[in-house]
Biopython code that builds the backbone (N, CA, C, O; Angstrom):
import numpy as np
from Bio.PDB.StructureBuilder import StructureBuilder

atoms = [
    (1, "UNK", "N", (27.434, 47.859, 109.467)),
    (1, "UNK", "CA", (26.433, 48.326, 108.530)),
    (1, "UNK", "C", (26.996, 49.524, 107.750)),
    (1, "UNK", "O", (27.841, 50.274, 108.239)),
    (2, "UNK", "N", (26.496, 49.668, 106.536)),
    (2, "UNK", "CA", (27.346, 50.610, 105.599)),
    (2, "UNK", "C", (26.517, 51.955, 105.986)),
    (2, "UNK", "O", (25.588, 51.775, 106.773)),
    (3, "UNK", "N", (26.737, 53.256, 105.537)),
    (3, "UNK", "CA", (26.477, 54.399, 105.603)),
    (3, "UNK", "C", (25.339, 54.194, 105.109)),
    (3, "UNK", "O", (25.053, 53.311, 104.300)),
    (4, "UNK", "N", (24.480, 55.167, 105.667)),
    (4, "UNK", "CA", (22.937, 55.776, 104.928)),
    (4, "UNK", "C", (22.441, 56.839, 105.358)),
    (4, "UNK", "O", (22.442, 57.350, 106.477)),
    (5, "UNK", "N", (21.828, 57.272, 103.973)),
    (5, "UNK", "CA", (21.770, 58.855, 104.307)),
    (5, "UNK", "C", (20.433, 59.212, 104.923)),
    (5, "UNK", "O", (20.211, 60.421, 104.992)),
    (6, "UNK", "N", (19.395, 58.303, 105.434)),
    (6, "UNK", "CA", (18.594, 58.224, 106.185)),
    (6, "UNK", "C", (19.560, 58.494, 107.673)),
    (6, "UNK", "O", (19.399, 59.462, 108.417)),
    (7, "UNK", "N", (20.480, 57.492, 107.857)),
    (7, "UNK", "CA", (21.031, 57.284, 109.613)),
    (7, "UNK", "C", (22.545, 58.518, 109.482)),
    (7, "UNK", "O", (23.051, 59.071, 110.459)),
    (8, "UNK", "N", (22.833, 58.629, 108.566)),
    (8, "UNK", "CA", (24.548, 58.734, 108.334)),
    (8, "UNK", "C", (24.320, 60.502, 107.509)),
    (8, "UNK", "O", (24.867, 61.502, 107.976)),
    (9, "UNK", "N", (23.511, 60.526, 106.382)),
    (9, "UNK", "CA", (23.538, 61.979, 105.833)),
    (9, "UNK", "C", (24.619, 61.712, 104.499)),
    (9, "UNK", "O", (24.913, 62.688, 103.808)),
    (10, "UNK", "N", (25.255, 60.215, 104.136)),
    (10, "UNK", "CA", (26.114, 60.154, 103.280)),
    (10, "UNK", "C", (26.202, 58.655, 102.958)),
    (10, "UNK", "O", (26.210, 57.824, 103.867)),
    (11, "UNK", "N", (26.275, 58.275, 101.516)),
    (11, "UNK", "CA", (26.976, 56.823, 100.744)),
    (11, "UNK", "C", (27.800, 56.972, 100.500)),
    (11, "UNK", "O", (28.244, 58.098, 100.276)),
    (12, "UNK", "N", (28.651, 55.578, 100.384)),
    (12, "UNK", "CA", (29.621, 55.498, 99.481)),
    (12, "UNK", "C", (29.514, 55.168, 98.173)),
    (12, "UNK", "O", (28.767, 54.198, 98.045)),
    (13, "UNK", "N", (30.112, 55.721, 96.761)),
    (13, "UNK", "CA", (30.078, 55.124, 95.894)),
    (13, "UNK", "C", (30.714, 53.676, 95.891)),
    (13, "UNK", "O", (31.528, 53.354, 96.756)),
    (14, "UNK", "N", (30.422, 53.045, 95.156)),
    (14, "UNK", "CA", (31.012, 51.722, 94.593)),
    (14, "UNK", "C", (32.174, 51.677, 93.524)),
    (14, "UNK", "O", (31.854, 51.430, 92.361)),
    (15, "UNK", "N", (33.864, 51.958, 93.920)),
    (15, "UNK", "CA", (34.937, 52.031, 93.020)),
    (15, "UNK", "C", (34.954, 50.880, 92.147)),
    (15, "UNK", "O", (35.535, 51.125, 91.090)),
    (16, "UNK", "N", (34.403, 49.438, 92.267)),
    (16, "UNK", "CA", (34.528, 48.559, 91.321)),
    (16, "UNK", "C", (33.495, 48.715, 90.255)),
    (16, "UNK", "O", (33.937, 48.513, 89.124)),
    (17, "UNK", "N", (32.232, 49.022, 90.334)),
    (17, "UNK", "CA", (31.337, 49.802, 89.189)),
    (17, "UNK", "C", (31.527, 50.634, 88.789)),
    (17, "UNK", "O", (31.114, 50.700, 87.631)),
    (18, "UNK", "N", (32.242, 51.891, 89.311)),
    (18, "UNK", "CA", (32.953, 52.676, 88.608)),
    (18, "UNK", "C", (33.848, 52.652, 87.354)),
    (18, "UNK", "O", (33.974, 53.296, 86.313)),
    (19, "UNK", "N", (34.517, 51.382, 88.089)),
    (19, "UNK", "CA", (35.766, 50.865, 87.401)),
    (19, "UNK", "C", (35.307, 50.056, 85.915)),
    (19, "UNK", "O", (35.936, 50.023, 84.857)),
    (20, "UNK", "N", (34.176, 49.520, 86.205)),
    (20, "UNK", "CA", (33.813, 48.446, 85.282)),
    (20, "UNK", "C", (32.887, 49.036, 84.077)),
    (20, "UNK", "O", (32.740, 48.511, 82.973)),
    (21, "UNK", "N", (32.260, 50.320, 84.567)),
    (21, "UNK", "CA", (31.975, 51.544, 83.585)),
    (21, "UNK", "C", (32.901, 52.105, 83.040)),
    (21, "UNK", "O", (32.877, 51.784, 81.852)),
    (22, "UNK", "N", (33.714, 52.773, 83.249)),
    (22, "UNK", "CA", (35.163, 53.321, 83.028)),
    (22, "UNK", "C", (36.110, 53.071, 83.248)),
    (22, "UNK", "O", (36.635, 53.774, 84.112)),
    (23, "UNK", "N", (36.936, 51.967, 82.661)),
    (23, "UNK", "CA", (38.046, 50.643, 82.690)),
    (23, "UNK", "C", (39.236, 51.828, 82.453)),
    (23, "UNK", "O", (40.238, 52.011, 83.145)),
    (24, "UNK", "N", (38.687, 52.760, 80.944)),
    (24, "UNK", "CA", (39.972, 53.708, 80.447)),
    (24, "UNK", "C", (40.179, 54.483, 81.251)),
    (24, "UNK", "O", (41.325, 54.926, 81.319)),
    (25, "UNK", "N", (39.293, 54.900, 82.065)),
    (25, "UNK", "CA", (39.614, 56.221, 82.898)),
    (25, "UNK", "C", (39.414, 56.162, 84.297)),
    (25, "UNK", "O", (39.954, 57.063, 84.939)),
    (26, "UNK", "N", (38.956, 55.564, 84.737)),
    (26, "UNK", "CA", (38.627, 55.403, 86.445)),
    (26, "UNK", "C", (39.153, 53.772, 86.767)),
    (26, "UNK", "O", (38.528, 52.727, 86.583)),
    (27, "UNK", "N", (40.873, 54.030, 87.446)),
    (27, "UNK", "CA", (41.356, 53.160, 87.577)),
    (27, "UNK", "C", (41.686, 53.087, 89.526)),
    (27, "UNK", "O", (42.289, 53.930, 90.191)),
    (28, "UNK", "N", (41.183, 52.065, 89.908)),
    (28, "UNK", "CA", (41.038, 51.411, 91.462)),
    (28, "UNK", "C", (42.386, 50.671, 91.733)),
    (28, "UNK", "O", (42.824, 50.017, 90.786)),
    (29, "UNK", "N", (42.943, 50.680, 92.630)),
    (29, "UNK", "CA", (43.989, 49.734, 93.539)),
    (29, "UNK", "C", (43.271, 48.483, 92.930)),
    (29, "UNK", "O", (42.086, 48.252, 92.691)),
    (30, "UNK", "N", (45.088, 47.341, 92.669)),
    (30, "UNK", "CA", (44.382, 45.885, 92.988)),
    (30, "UNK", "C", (42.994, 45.689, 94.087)),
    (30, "UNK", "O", (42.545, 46.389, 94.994)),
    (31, "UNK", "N", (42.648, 44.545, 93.570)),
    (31, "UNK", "CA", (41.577, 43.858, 94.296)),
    (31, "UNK", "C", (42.264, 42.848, 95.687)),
    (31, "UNK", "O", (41.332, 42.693, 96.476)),
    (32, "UNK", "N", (43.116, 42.376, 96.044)),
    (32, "UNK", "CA", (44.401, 41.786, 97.083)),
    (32, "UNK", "C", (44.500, 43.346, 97.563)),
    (32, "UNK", "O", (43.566, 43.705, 98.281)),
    (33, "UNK", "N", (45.116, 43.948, 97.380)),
    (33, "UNK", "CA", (45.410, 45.069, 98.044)),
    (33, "UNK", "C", (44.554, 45.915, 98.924)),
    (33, "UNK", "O", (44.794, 46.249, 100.085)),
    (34, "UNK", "N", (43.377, 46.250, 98.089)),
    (34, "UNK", "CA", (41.971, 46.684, 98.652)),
    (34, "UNK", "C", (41.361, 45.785, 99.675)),
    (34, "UNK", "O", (40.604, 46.241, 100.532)),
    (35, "UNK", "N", (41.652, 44.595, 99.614)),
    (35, "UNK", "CA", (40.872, 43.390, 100.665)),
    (35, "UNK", "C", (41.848, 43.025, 101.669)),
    (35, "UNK", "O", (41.522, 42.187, 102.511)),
    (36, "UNK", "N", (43.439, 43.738, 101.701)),
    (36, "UNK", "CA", (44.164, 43.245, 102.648)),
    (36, "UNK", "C", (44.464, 44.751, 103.439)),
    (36, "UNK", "O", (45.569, 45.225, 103.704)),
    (37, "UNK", "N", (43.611, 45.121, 103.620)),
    (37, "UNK", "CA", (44.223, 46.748, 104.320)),
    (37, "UNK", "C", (44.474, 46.327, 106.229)),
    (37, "UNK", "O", (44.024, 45.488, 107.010)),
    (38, "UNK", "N", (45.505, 47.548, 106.294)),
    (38, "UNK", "CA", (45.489, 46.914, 107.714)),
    (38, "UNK", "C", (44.837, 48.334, 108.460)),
    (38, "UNK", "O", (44.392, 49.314, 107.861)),
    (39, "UNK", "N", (44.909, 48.165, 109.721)),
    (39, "UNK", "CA", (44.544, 49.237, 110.808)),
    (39, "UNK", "C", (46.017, 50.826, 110.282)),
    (39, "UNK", "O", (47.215, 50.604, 110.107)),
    (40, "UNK", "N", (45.553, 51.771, 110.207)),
    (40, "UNK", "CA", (46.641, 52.659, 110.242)),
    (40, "UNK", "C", (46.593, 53.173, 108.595)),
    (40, "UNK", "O", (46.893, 54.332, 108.307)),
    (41, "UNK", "N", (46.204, 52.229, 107.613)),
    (41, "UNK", "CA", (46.140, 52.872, 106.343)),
    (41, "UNK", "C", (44.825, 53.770, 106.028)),
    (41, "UNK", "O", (43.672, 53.892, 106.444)),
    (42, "UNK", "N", (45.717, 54.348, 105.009)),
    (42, "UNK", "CA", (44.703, 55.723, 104.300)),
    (42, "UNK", "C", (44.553, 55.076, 103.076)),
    (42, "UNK", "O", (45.311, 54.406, 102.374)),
    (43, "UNK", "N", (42.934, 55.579, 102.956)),
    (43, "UNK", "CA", (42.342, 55.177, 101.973)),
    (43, "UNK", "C", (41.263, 56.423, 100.879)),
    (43, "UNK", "O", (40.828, 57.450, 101.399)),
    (44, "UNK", "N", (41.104, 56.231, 100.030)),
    (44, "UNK", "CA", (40.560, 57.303, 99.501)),
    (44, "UNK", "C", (38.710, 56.838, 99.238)),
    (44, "UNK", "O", (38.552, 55.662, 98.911)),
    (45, "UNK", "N", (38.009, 57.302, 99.311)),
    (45, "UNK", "CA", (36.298, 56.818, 99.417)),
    (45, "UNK", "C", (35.672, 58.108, 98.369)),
    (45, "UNK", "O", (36.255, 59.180, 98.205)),
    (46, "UNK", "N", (34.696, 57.820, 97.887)),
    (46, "UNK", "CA", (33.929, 58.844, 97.321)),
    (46, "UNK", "C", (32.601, 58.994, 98.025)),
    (46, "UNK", "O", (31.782, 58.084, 97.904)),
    (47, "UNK", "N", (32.409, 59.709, 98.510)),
    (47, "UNK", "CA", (31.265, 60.008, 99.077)),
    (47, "UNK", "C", (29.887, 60.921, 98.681)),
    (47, "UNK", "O", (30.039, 62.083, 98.305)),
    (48, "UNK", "N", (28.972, 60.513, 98.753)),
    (48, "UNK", "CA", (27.749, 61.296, 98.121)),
    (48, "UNK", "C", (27.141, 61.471, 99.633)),
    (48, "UNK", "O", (26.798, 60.526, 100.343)),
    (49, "UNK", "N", (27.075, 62.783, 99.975)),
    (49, "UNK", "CA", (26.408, 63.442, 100.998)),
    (49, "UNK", "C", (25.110, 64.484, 100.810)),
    (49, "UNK", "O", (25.035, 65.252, 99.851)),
    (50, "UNK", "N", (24.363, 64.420, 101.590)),
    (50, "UNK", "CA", (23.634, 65.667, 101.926)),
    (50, "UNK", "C", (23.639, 66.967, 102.263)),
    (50, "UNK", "O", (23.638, 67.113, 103.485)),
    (51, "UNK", "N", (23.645, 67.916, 101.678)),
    (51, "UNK", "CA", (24.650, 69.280, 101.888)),
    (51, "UNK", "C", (24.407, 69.721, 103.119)),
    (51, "UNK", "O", (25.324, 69.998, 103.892)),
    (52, "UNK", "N", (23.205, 69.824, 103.411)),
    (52, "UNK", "CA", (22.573, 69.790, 105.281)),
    (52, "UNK", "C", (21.730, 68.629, 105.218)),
    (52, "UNK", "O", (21.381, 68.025, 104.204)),
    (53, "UNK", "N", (21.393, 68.342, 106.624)),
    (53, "UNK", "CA", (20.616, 67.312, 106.642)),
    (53, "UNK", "C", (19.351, 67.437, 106.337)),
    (53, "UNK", "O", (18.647, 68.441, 106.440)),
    (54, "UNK", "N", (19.053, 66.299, 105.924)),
    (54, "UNK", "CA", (17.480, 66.294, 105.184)),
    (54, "UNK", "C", (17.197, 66.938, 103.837)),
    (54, "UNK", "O", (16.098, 66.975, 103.283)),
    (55, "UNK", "N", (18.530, 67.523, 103.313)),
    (55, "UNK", "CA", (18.434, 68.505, 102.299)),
    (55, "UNK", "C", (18.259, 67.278, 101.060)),
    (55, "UNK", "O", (18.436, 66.095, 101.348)),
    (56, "UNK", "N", (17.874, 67.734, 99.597)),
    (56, "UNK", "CA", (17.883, 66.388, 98.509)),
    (56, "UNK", "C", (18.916, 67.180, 97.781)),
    (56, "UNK", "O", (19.034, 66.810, 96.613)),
    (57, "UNK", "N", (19.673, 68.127, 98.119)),
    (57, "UNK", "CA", (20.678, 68.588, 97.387)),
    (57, "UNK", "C", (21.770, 67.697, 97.530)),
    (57, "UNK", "O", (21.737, 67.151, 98.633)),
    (58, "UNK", "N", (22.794, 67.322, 96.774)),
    (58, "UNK", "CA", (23.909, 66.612, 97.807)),
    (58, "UNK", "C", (25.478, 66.665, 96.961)),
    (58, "UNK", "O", (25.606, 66.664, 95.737)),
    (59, "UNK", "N", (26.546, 66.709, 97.933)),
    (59, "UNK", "CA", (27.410, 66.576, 97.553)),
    (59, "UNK", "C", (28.600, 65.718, 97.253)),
    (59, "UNK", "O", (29.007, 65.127, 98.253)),
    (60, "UNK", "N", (29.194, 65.512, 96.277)),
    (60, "UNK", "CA", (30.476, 64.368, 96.371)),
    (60, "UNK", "C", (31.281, 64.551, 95.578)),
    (60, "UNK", "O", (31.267, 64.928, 94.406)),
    (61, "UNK", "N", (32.386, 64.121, 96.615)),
    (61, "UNK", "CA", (33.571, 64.415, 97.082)),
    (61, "UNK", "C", (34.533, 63.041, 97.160)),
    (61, "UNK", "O", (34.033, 61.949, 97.428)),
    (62, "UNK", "N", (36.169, 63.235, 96.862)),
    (62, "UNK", "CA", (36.684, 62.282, 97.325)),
    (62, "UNK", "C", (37.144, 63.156, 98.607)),
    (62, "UNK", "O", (37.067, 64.363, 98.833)),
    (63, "UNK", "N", (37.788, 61.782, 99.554)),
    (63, "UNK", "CA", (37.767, 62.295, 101.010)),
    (63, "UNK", "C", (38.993, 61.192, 101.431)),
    (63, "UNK", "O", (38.950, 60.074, 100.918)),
    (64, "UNK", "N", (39.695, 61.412, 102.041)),
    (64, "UNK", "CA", (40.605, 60.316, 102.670)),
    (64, "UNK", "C", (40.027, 59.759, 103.966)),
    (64, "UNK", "O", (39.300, 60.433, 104.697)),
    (65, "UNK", "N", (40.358, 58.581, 104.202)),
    (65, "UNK", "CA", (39.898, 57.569, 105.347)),
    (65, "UNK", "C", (41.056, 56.581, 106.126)),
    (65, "UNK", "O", (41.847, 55.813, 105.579)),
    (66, "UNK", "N", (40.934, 56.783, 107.202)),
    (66, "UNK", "CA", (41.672, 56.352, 107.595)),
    (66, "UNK", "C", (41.186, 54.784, 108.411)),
    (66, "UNK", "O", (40.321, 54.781, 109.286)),
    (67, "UNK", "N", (41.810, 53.673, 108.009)),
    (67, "UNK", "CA", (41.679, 52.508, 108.795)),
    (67, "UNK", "C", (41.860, 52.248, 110.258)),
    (67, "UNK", "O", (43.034, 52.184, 110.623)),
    (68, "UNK", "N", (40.828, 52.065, 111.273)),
    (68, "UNK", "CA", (40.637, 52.100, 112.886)),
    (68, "UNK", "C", (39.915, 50.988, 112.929)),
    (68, "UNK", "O", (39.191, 51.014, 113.925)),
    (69, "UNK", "N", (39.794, 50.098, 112.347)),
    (69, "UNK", "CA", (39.105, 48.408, 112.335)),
    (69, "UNK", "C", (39.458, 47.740, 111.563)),
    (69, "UNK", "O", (40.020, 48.431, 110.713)),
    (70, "UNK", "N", (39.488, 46.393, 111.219)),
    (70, "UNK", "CA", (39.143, 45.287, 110.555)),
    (70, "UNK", "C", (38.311, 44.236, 110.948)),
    (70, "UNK", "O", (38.658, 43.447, 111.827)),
    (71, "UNK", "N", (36.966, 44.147, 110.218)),
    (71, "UNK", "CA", (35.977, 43.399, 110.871)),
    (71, "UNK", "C", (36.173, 42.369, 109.646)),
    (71, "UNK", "O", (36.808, 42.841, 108.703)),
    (72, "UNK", "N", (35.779, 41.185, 109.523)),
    (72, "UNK", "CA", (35.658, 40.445, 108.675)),
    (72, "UNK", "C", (36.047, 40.813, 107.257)),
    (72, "UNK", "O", (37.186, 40.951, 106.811)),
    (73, "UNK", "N", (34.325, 41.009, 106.332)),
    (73, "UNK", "CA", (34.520, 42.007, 105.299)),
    (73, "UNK", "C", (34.841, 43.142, 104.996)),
    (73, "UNK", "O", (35.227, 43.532, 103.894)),
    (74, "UNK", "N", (34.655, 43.942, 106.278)),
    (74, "UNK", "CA", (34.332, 45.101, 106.397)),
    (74, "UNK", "C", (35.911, 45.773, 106.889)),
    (74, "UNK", "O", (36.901, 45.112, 107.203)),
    (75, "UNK", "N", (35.831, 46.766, 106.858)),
    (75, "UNK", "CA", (36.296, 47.962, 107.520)),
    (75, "UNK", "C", (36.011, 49.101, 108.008)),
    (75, "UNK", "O", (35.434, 49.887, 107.256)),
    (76, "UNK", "N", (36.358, 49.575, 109.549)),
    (76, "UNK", "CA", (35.901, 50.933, 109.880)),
    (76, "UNK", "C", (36.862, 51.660, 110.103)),
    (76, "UNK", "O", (37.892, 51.370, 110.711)),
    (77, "UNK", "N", (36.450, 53.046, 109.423)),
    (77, "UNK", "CA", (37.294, 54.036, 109.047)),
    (77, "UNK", "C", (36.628, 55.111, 110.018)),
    (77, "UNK", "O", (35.660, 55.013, 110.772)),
    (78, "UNK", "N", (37.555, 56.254, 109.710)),
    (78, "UNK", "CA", (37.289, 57.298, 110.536)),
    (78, "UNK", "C", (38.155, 58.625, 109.314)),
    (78, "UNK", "O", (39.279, 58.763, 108.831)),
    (79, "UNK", "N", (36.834, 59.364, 109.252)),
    (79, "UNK", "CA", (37.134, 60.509, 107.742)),
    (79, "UNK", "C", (38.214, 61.397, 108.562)),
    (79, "UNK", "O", (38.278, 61.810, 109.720)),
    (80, "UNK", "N", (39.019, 61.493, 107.428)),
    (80, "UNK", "CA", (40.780, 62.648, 107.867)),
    (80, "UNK", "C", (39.962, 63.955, 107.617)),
    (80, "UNK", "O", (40.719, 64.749, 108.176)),
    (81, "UNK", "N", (39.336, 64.413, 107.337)),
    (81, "UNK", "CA", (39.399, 66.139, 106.619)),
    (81, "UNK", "C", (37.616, 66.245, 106.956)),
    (81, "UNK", "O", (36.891, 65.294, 107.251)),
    (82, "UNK", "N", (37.293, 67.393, 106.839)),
    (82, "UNK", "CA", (35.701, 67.494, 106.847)),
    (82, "UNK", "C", (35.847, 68.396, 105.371)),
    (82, "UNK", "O", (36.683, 69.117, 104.825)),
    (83, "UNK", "N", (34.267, 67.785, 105.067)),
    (83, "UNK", "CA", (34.059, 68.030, 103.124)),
    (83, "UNK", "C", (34.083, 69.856, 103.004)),
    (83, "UNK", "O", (34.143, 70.629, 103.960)),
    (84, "UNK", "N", (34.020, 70.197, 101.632)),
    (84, "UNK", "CA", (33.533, 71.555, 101.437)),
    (84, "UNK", "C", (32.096, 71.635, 101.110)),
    (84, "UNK", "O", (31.561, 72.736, 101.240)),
    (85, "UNK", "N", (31.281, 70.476, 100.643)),
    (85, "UNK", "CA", (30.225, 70.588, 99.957)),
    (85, "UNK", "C", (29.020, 70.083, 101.532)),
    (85, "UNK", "O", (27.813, 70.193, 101.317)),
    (86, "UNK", "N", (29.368, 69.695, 102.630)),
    (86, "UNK", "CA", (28.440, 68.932, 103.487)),
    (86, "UNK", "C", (28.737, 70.100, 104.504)),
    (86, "UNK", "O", (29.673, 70.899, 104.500)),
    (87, "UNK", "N", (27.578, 69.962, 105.456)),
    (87, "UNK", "CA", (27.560, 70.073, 107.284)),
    (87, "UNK", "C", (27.485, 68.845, 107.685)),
    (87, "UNK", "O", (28.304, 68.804, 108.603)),
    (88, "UNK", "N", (27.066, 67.916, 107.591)),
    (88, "UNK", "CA", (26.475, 66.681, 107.871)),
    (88, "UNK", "C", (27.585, 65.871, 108.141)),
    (88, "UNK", "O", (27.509, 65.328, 109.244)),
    (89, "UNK", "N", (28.467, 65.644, 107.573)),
    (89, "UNK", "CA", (29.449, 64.981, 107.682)),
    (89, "UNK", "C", (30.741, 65.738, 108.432)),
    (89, "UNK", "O", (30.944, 66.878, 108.016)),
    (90, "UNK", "N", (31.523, 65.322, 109.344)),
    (90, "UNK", "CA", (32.656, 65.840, 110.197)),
    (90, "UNK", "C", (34.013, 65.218, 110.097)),
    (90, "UNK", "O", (33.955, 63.993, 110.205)),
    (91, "UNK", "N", (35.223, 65.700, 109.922)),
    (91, "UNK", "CA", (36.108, 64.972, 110.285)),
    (91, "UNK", "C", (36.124, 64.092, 111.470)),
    (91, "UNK", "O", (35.698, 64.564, 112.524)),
    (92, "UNK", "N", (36.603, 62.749, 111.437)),
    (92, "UNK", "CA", (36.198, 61.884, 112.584)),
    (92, "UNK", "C", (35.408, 61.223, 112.706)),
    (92, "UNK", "O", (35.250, 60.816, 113.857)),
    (93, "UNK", "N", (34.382, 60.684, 111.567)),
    (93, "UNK", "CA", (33.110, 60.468, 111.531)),
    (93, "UNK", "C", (33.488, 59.471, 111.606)),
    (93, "UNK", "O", (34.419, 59.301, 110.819)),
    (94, "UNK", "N", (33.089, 58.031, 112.588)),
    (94, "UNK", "CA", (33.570, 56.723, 112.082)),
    (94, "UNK", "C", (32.457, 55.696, 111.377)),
    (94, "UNK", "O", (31.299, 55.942, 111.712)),
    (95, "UNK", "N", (32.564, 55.030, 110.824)),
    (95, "UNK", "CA", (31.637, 54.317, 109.722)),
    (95, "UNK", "C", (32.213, 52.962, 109.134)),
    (95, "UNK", "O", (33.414, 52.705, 109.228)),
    (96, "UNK", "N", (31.414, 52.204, 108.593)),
    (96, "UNK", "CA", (32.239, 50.954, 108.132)),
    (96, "UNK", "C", (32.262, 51.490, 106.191)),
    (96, "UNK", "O", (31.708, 52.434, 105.627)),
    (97, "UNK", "N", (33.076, 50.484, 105.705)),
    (97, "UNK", "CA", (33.143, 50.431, 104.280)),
    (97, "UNK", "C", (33.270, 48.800, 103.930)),
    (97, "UNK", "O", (33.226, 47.819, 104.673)),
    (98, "UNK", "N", (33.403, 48.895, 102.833)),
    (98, "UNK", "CA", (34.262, 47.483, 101.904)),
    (98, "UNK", "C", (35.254, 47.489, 101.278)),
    (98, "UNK", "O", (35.542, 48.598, 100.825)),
    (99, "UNK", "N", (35.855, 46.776, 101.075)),
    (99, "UNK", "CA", (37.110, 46.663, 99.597)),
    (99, "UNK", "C", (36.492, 47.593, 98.319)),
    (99, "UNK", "O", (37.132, 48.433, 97.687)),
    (100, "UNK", "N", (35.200, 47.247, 98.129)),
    (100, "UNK", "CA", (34.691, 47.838, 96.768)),
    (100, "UNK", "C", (34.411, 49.092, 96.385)),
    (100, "UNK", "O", (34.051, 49.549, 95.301)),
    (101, "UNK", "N", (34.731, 49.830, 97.945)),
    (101, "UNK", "CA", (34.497, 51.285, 97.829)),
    (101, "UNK", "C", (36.079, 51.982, 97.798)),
    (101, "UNK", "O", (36.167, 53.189, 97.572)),
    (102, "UNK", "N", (37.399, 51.111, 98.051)),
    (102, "UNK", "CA", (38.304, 52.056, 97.935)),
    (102, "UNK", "C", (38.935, 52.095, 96.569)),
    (102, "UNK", "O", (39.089, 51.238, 95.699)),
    (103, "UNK", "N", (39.380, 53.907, 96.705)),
    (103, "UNK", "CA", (39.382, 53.986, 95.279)),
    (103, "UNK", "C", (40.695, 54.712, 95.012)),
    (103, "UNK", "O", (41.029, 55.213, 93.938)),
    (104, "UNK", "N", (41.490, 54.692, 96.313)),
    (104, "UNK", "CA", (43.090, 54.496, 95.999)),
    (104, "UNK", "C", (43.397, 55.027, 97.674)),
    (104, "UNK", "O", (42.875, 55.871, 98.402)),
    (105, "UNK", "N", (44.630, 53.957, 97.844)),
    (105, "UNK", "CA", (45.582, 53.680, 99.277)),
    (105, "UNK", "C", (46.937, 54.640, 99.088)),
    (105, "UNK", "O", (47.709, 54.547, 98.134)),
    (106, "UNK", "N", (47.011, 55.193, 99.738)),
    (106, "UNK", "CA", (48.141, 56.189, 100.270)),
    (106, "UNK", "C", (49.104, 55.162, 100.541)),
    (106, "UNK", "O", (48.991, 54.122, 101.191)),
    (107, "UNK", "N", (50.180, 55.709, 99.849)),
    (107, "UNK", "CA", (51.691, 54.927, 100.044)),
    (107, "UNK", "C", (52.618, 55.781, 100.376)),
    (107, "UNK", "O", (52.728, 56.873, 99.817)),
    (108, "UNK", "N", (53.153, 55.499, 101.036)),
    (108, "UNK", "CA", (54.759, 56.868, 101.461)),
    (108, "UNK", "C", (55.546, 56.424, 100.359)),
    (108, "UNK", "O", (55.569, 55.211, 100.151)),
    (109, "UNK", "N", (56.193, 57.182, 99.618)),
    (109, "UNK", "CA", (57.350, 56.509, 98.929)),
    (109, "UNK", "C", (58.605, 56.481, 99.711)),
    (109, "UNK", "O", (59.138, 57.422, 100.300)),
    (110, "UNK", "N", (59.033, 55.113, 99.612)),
    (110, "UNK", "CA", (60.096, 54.371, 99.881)),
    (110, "UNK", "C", (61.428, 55.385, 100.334)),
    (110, "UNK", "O", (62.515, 54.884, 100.624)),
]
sb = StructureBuilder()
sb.init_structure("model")
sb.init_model(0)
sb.init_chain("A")
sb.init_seg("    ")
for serial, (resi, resn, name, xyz) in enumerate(atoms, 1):
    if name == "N":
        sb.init_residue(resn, " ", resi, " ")
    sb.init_atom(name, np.array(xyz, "f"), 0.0, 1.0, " ", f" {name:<3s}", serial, name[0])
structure = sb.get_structure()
């Protein structure tokens, strides 16, 4: 089940609506690439959080994620860093996502 800020305190944006609003400027990893991630990759997510909980203030942030599942569609990640803008959210937090939320994969260069 995806994040909610009822259960979770945070969403993910959607990088392919992003993308499809802003083609010139908000550019996403292939679509193969995004749907073939394995366990061990970093991924980048945008997140819209709650600055404390229950608060309607909220913050977002990109955040790196790291891959600790592959479920079918899905993927569960576990957040590298804790935000500047949240309490609510912790490094370590684990959660599922989709392909449609990553919005760029960490590569070592060669």
């Amino acid at each position: 089940m995806l994040p909610t800020y009822e259960v979770d305190h945070f969403v993910l944006d959607n990088a392919e609506e992003l993308n499809q609003q802003y083609p010139d400027s908000f550019w996403i990893p292939d679509q193969l690439k995004r749907e073939s991630l394995e366990v061990g990759a970093l991924v980048k997510l945008i997140f819209s959080m709650e600055e404390t909980e229950g608060s309607e203030i909220t913050s977002v942030e990109r955040m790196w994620v790291e891959v600790v599942q592959v479920e079918n569609d899905y993927y569960v990640g576990k957040i590298d860093n804790d935000p500047y803008g949240s309490t609510c959210v912790k490094c370590g937090t684990i959660f599922s996502f989709k392909p449609c939320h990553v919005i760029d994969i960490y590569e070592e260069d060669s």
